[in-house]
NUMIZA-961539 format. One line per 8 residues: for each residue x, y, z of N, C-alpha, C, O. Coordinates in steps of 0.02 Angstrom, whole numbers, plus 32768, in hexadecimal, padded with zeros to 4 digits. Example, Ala and Ser with C-alpha at 12.3 -4.5 7.8 and 13.67 -1.06 7.14 Angstrom:
2
8294/7EE4/8186/8267/7F1F/8186/8294/7F5B/8186/82C8/7F5A/81A7; 8282/7F90/8162/82AC/7FCB/8165/8285/8002/818A/829E/8039/8192
// end
This chain:
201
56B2/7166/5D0E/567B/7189/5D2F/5638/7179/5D0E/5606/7171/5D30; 5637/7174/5CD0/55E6/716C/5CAA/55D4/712E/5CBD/5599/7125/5CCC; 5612/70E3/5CC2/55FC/70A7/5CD0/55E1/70A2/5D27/55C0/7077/5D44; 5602/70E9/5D41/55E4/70EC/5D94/5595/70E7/5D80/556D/70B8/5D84; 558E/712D/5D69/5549/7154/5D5B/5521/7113/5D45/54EC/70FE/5D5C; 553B/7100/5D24/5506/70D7/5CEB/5505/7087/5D27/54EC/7057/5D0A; 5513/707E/5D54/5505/7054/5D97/54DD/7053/5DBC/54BC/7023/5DD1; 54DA/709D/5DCD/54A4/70BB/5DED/545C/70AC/5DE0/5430/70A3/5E0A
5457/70AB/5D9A/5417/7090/5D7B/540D/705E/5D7A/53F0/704B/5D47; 541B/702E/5DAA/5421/6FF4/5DB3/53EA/6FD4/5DF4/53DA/6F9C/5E08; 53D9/701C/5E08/53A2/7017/5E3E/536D/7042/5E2C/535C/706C/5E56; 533F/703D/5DD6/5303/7029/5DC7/52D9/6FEA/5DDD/52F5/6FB6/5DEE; 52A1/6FEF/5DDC/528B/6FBC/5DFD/5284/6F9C/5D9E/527B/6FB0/5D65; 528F/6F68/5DBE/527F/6F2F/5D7D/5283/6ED6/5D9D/52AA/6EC0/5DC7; 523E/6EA9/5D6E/5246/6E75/5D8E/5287/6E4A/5D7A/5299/6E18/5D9A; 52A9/6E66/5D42/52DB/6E2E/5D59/531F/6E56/5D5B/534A/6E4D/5D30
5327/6E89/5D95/534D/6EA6/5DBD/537C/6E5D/5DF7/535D/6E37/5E1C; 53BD/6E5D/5DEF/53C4/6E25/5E0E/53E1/6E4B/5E5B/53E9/6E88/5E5A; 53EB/6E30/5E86/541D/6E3E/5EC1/544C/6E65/5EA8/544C/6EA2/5EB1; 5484/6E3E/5E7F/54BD/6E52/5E72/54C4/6E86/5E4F/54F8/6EA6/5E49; 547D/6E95/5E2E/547C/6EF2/5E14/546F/6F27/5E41/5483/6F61/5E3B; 5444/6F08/5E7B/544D/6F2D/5EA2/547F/6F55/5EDD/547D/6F89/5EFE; 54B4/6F12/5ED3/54E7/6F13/5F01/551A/6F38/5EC5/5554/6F46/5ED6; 5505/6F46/5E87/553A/6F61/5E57/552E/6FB4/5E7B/5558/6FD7/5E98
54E7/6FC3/5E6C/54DD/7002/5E7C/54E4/7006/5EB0/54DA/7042/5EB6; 54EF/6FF3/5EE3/54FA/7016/5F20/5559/7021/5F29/5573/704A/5F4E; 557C/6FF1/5EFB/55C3/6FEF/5EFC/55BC/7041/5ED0/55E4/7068/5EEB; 55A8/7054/5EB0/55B6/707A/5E6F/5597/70CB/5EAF/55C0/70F1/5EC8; 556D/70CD/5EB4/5560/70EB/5F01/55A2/70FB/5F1E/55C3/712E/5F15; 55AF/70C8/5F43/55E7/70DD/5F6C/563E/70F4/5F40/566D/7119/5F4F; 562E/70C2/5F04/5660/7103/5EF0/5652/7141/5EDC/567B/7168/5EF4; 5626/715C/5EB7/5611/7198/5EB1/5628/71CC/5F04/5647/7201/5F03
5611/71AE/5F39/560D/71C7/5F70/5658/71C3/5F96/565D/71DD/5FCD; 5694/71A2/5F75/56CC/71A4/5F8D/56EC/71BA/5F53/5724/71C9/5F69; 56ED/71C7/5F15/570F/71E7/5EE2/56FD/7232/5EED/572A/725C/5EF2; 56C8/723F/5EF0/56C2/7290/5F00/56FD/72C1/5F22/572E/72E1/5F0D; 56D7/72B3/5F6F/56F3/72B8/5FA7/5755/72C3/5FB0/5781/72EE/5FB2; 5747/7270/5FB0/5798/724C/5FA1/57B7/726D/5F82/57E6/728C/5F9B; 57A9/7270/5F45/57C7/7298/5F05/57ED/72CE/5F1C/582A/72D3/5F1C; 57BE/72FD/5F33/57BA/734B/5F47/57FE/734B/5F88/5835/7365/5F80
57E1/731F/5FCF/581B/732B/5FFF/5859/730C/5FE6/588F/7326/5FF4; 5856/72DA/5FC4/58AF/72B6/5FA6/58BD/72F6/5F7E/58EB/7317/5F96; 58A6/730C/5F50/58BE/7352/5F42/58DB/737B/5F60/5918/7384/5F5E; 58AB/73A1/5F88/58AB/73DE/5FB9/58FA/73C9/5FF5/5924/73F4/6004; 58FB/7385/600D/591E/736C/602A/596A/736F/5FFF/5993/739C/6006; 596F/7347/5FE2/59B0/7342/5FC2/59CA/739E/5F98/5A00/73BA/5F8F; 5990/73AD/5F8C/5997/73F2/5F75/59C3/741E/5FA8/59F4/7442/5F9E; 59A9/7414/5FD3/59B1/744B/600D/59F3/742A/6025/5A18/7458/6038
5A13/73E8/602C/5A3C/73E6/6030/5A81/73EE/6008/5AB4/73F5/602A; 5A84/73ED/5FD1/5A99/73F6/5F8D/5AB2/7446/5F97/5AEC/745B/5F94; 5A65/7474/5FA8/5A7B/74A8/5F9A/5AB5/74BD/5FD6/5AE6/74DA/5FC0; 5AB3/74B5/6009/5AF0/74B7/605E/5B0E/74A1/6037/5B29/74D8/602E; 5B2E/7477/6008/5B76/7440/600F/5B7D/7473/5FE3/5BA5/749C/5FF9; 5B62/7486/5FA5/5B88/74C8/5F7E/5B91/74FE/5F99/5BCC/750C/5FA1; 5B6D/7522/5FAB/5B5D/7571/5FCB/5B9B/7557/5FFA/5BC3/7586/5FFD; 5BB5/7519/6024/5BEB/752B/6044/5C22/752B/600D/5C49/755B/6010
5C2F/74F1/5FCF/5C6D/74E6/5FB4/5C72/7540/5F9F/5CA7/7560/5FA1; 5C32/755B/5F8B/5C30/75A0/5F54/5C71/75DB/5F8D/5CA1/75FD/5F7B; 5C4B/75CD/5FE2/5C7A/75F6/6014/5CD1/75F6/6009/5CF7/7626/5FFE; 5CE2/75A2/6013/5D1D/7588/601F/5D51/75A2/5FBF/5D8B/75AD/5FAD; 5D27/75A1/5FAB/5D3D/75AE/5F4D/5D5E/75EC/5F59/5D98/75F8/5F4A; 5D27/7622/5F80/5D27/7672/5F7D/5D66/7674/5FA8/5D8A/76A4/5F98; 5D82/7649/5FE1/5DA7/7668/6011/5DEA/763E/5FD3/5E19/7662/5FC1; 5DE6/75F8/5FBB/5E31/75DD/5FB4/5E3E/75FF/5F7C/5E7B/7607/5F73
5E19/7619/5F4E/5E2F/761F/5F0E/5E33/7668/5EEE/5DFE/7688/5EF3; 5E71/768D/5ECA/5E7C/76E7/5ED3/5E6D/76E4/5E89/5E6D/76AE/5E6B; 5E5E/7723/5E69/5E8C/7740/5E2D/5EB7/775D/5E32/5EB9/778C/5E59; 5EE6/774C/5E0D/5F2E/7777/5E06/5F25/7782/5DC0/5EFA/776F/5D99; 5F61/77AC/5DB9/5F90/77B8/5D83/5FB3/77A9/5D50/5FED/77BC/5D50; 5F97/777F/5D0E/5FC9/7763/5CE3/5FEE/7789/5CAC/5FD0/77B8/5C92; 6022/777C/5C9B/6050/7793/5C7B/6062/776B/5C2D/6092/7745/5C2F; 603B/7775/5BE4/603B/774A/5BC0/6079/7750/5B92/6082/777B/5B67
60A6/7718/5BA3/60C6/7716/5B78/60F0/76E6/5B38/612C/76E4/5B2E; 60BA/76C4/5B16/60AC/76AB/5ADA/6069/769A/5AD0/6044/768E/5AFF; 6058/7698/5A93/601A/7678/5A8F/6033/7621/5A6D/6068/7617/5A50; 6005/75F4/5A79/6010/75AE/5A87/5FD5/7597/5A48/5F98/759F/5A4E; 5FF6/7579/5A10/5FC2/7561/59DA/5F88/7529/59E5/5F7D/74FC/5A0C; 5F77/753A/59C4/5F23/74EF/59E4/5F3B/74B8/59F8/5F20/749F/5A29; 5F77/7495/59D8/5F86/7446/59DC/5FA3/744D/5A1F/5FA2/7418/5A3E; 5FBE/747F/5A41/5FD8/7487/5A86/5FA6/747D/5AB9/5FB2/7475/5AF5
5F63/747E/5A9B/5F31/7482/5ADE/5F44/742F/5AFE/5F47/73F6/5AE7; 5F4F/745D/5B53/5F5E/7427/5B81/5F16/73FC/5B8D/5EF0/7423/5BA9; 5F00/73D0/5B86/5EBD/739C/5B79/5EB1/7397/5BC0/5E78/738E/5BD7; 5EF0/739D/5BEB/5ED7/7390/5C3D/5EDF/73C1/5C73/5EE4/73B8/5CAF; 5EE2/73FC/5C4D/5ED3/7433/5C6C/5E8A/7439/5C82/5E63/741F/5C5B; 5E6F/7456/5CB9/5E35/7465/5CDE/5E21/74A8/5CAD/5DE6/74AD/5C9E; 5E40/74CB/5C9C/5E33/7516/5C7C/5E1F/7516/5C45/5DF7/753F/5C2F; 5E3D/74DB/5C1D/5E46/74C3/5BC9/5E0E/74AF/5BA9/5E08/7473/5BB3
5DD8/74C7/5B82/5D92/74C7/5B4C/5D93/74D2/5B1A/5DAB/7509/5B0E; 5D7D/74AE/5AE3/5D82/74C4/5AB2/5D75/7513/5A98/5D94/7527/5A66; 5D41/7541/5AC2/5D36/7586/5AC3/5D6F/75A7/5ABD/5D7D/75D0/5A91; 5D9E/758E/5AFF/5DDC/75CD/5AF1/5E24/75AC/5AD8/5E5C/75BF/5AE9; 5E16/7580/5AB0/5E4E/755E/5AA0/5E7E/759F/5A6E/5EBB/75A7/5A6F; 5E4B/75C5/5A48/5E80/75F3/5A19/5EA3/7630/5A41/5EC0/7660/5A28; 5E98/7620/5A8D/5EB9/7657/5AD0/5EDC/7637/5B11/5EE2/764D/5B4A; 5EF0/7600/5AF6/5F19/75EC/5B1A/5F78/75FB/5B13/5F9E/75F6/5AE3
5F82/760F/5B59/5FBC/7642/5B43/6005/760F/5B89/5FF7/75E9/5BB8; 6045/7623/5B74/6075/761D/5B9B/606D/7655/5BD0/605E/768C/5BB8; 6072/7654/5C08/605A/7699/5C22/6096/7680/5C5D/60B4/764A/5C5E; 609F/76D2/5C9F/60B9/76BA/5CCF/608C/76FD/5D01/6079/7735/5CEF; 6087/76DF/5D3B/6069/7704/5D88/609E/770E/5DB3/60DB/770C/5DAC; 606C/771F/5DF3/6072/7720/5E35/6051/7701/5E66/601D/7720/5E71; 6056/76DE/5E80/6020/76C6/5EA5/6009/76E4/5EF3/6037/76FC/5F14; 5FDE/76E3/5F06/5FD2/770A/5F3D/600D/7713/5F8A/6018/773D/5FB6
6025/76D0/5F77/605C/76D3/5FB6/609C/76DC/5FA4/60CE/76C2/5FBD; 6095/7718/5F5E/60D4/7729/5F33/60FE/76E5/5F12/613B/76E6/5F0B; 60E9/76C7/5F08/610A/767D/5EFB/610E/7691/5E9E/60D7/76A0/5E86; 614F/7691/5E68/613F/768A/5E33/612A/765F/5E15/6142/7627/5E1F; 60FB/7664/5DEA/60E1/7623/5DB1/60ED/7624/5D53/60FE/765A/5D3B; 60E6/75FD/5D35/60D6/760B/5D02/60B2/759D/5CD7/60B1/7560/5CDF; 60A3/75CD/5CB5/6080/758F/5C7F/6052/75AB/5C53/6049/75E5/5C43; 6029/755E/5C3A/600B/7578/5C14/5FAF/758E/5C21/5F8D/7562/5C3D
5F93/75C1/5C12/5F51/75C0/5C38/5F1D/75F4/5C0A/5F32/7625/5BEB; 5EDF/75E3/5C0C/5EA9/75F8/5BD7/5EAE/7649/5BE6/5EAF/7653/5C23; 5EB0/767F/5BC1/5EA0/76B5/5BD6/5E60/76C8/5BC2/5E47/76A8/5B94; 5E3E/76F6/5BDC/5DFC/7706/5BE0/5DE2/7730/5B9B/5DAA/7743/5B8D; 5E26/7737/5B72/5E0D/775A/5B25/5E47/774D/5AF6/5E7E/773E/5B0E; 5E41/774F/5AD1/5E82/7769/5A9C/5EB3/7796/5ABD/5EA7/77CF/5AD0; 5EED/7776/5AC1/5F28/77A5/5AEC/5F56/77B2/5ABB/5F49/7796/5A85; 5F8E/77D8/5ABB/5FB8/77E4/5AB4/6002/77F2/5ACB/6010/7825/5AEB
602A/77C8/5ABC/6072/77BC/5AE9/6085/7800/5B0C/608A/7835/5AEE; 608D/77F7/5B4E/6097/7841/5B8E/605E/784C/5B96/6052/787B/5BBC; 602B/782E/5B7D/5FD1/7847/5B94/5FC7/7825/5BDF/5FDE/77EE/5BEF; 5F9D/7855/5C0E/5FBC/783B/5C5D/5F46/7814/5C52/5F1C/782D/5C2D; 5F40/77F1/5C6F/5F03/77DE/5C88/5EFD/7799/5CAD/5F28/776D/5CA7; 5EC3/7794/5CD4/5EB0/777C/5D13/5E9D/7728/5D14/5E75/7709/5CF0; 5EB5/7719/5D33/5EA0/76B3/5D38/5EB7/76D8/5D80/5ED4/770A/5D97; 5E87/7683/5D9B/5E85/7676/5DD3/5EA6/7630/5DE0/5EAE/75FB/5DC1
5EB7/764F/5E25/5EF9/7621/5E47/5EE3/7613/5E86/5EB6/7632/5EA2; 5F0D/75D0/5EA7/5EFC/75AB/5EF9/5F19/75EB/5F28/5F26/7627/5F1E; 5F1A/75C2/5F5C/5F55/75FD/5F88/5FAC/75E9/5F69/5FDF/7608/5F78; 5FA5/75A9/5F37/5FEE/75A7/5F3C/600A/75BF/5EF9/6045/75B8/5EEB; 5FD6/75E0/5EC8/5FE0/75FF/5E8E/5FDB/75D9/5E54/5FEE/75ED/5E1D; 5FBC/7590/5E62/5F9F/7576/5E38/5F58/7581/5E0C/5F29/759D/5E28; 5F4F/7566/5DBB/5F2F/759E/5DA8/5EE8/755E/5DA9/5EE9/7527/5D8C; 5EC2/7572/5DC5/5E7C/754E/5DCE/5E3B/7585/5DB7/5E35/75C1/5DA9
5E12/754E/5DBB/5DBB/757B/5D8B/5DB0/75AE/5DB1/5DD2/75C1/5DE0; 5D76/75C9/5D9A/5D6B/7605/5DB9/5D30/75E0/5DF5/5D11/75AB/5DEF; 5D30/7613/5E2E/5D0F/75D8/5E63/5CC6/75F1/5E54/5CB8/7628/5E3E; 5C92/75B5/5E66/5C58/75B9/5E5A/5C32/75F0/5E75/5C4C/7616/5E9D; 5BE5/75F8/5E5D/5BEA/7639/5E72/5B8D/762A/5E94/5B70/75FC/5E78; 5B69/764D/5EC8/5B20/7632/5ECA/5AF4/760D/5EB3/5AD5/75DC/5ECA; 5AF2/7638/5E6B/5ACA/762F/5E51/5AC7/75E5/5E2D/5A95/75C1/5E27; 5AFA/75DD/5E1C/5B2D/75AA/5DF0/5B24/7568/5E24/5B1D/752F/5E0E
5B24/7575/5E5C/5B08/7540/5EB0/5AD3/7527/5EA1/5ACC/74EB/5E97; 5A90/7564/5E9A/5A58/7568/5EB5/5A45/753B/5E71/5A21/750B/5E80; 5A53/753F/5E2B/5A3E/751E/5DF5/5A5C/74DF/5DFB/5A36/74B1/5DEC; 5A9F/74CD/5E0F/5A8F/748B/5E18/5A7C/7461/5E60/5A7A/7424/5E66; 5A71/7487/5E88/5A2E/7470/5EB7/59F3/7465/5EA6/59D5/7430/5EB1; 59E0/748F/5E8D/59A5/746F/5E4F/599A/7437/5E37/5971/740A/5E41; 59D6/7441/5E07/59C8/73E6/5DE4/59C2/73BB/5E0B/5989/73A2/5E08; 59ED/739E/5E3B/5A05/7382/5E8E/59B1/736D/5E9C/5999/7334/5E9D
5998/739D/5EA3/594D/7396/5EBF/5936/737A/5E83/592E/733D/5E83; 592A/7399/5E51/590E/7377/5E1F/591A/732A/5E15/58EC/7302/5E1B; 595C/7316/5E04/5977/72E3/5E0D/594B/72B8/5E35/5921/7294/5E19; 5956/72BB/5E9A/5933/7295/5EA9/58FA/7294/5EB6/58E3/7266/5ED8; 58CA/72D4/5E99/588E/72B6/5E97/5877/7299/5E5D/583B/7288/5E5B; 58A2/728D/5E21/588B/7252/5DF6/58A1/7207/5E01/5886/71D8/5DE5; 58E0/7202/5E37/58E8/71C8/5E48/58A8/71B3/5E7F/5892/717A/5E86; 589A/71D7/5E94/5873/71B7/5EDA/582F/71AF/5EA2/5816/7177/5EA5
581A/71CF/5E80/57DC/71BB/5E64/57E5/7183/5E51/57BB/7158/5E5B; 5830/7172/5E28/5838/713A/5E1C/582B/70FF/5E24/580C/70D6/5E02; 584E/70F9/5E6A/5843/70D4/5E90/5809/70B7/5EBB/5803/7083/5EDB; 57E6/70E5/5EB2/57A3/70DE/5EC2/5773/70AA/5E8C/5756/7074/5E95; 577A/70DA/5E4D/5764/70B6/5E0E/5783/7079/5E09/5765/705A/5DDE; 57C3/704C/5E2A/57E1/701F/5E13/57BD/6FEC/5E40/57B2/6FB1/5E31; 57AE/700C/5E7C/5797/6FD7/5EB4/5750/6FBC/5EB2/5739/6F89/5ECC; 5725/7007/5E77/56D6/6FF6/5E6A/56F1/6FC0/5E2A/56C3/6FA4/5E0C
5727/6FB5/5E19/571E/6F84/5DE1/571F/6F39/5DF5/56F7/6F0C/5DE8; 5754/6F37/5E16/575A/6F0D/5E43/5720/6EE5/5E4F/570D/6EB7/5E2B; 56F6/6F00/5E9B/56B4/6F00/5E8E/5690/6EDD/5E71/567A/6EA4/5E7B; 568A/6F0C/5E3D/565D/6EF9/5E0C/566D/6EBD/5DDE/5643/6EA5/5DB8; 569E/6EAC/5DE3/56CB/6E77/5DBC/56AC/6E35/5DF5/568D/6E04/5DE2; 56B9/6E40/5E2B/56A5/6E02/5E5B/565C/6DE8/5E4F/5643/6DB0/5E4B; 563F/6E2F/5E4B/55ED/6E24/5E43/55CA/6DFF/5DFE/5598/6DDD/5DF2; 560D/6E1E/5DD4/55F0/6DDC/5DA1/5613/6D9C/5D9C/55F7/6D74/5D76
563F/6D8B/5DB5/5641/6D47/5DBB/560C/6D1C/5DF6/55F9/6CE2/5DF7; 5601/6D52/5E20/55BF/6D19/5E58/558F/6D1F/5E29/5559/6D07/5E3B; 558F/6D37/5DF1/5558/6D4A/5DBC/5559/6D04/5DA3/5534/6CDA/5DBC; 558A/6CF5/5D6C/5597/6CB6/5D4C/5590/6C82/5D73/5565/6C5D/5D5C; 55B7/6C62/5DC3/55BE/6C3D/5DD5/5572/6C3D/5DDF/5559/6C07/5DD0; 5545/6C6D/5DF6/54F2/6C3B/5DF4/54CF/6C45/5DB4/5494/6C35/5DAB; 54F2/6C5E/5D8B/54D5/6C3B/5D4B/54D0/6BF7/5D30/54A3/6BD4/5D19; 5510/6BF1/5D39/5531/6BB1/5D28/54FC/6B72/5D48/54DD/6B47/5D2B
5504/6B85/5DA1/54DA/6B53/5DBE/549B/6B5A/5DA8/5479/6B27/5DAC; 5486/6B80/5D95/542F/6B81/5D7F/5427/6B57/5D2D/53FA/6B31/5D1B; 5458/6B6A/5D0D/5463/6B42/5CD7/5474/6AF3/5CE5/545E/6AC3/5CC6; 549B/6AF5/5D16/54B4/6AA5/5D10/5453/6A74/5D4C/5443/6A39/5D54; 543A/6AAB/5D5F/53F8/6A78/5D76/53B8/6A86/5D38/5388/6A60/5D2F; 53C1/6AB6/5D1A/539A/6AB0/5CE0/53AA/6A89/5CA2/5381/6A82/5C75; 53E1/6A71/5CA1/5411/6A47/5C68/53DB/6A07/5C8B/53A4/6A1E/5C7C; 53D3/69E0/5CA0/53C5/69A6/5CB7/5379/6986/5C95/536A/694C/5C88
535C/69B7/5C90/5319/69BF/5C7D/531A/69EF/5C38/52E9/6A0C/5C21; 5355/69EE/5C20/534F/6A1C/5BC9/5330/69F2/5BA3/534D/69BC/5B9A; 52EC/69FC/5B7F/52DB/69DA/5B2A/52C2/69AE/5B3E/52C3/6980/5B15; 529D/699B/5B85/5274/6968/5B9E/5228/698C/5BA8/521F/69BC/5BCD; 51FA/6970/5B83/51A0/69A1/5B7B/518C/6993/5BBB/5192/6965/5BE4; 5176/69C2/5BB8/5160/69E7/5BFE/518D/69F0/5C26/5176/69E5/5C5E; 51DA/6A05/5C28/5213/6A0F/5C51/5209/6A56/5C6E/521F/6A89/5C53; 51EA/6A55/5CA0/51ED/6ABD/5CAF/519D/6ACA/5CCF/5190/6AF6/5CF7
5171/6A9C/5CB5/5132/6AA5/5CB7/510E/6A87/5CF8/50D1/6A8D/5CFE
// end
């Protein structure tokens, strides 16, 4: 953004202001004038969609997924933590227990699964289960949506600035090579006449 800004100043008047500074600042212009904007609706846009695709998964969570009833009976030492368990963190690794349920369509279960505190064997407490009494996370919840809809937006409104900034480089990259290439030619007809008196005059 400062190399935008600092483009802009590129349309002082000065005599040896070339074209191609001027055509810098007017590129640096129009990104300023599409990074803003841009920025804001790729945001607002992807935001707003982000937030529907959660706010629905957050619905579908609330209807597939119950708390029941667990039934603890052993507790399970650290080296037992299952690594590919969905439930399994280092947080509750010292509460991970042998436990057994019910599952909502009376189906019995048992294994192993994080309990929500320090239990004790016949201690009854709550994990959440599918409809088929499998034991899955707890389902997402609004708010927990709405923050990562946020980022989502955030996200792409730093890509789209991005991209914006990548295309003023671009740009600006072209503008200095038509820079060089008539340097070059101005050099190679002033070369002809270098270190000859009166060459220029």
């Amino acid at each position: 953004m400062v190399r935008v800004i600092a483009g802009l100043w590129r349309w002082r008047r000065n005599p040896l202001r070339r074209t191609t500074d001027l055509l810098e600042a007017w590129v640096a212009l129009a990104a300023v004038a599409l990074m803003v904007p841009g920025g804001v609706l790729a945001g607002l846009a992807v935001g707003g969609v982000a937030k529907d695709a959660l706010l629905r998964s957050v619905r579908t969570q609330a209807q597939e997924r119950h708390r029941v009833w667990a039934t603890a009976d052993r507790a399970l030492p650290h080296a037992s933590l299952d690594p590919d368990s969905e439930t399994s963190s280092g947080r509750n690794a010292h509460r991970r227990v042998e436990a057994h349920w019910t599952g909502r369509d009376g189906s019995g279960h048992s294994g192993r699964v994080a309990a929500p505190h320090a239990v004790r064997i016949g201690e009854r407490f709550r994990i959440w289960t599918d409809d088929r009494g499998r034991v899955v996370p707890r389902p997402m919840d609004a708010g927990t949506a709405g923050a990562h809809a946020v980022l989502a937006g955030l996200a792409a409104a730093g890509v789209a600035a991005g991209a914006v900034e990548g295309g003023r480089r671009l740009a600006v990259r072209r503008l200095l090579t038509c820079r060089y290439q008539r340097w070059e030619r101005e050099w190679e007809r002033a070369g002809q006449d270098w270190g000859r008196a009166g060459a220029g005059s």
